[in-house]
C-alpha positions in Angstrom: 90.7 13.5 -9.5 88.6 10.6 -8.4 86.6 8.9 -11.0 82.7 9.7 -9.2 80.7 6.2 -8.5 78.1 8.2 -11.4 81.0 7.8 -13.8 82.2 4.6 -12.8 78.3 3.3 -13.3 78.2 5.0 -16.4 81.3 3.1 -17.7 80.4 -0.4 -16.6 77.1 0.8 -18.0 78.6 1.2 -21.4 80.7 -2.4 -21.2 77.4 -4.3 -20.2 76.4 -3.1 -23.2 78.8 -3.7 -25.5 79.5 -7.5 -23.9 75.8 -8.1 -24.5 76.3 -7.1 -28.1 79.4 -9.1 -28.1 77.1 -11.8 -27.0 79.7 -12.6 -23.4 79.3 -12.4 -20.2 81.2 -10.6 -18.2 82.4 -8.6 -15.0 83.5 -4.5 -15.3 85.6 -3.1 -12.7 86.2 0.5 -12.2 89.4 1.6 -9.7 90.8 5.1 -9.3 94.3 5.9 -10.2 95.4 4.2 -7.1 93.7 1.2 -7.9 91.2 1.5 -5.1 87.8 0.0 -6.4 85.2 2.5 -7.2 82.6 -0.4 -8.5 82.0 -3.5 -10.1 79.8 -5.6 -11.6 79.4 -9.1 -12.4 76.8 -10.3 -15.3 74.6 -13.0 -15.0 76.2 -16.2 -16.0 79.6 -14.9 -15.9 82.7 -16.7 -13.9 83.0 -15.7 -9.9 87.0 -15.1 -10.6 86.0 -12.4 -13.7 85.6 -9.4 -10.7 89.0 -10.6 -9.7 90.8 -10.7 -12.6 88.9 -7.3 -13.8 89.7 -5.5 -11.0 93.7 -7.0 -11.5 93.7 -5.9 -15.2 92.1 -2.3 -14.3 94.9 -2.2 -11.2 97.3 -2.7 -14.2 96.4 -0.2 -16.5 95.6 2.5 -13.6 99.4 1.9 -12.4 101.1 2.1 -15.5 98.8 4.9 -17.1 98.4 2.5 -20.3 95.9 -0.2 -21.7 97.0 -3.9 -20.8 97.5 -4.3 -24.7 99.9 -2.0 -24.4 101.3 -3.8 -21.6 101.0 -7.2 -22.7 103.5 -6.2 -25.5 105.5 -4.1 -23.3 105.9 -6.9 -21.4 106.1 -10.1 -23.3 109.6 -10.0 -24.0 110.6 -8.8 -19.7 107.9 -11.5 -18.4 110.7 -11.7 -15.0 109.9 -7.8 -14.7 106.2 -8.4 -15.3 105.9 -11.7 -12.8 107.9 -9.3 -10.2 105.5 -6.6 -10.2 102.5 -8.5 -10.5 103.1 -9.5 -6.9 104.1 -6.6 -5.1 102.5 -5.2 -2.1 98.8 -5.8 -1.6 97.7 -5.2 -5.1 97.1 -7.6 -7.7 98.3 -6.5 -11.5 97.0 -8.9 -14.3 99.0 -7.4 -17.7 96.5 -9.2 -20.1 94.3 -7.6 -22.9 91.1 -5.8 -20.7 92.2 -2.5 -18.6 91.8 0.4 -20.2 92.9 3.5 -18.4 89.8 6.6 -17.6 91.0 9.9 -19.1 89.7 13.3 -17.5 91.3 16.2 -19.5 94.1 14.9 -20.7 94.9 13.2 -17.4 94.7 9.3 -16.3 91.9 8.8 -13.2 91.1 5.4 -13.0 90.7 2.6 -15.1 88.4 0.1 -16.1 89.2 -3.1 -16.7 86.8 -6.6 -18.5 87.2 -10.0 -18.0 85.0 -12.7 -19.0 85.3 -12.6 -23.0 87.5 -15.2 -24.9 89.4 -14.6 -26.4 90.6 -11.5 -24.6 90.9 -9.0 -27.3 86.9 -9.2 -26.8 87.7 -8.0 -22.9 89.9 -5.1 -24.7 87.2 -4.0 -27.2 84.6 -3.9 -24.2 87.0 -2.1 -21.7 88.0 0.3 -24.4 84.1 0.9 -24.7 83.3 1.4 -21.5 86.4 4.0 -20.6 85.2 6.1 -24.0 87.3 5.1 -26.0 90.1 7.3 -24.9 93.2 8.6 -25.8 96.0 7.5 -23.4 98.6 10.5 -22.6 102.3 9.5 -22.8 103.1 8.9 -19.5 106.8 7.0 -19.8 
């Protein structure tokens, strides 16, 4: 299961909204569960690297089927593990607070993932808005 470009819109629909109540600006990625890019958006004013790192941080939570707080804290303490993985192949993986994964019936998607709002539990609370606010199955 895909996340559709409706849903994707719908969920950087929902962060635009909740940066803009935050009072940031922002860029919302949106990637299937592959980490393809299904869409993103950059708001006005916001950094040209924030699609970047937004689109990194949703790879990251996509891949590992958890939010990038999860991960940051996984991986604090095995930052060797986390440098190793973050270049791998041809994706890009950014383990910071932002990516939040897309839940379809009990299943991860997608993710989303915010950059753009310091400090970055601000790019959590808006990625975790715009997913739904779900809840993450146990994966591992």
């Amino acid at each position: 299961m895909t996340p559709s470009l409706e849903t994707a819109r719908a969920c950087i629909a929902r962060g635009i909204a909740k940066a803009k109540e935050l009072g940031f600006e922002v860029a919302v990625a949106v990637v299937d569960e592959a980490g393809h890019l299904v869409a993103c958006e950059r708001m006005d004013g916001a950094l040209w690297i924030t699609p970047e790192i937004a689109r990194a941080k949703a790879n990251a939570a996509a891949g590992f089927r958890a939010t990038t707080l999860d991960l940051e804290d996984r991986f604090t303490k095995r930052m060797l593990f986390a440098d190793n993985v973050a270049t791998l192949g041809q994706y890009e993986f950014v383990f910071g607070r932002g990516g939040v994964p897309l839940v379809e019936d009990g299943h991860v998607v997608g993710a989303v993932g915010v950059s753009g709002a310091v400090p970055a539990d601000n790019d959590h609370l808006i990625a975790d808005a715009a997913a739904g606010h779900p809840t993450v199955p146990k994966s591992h």
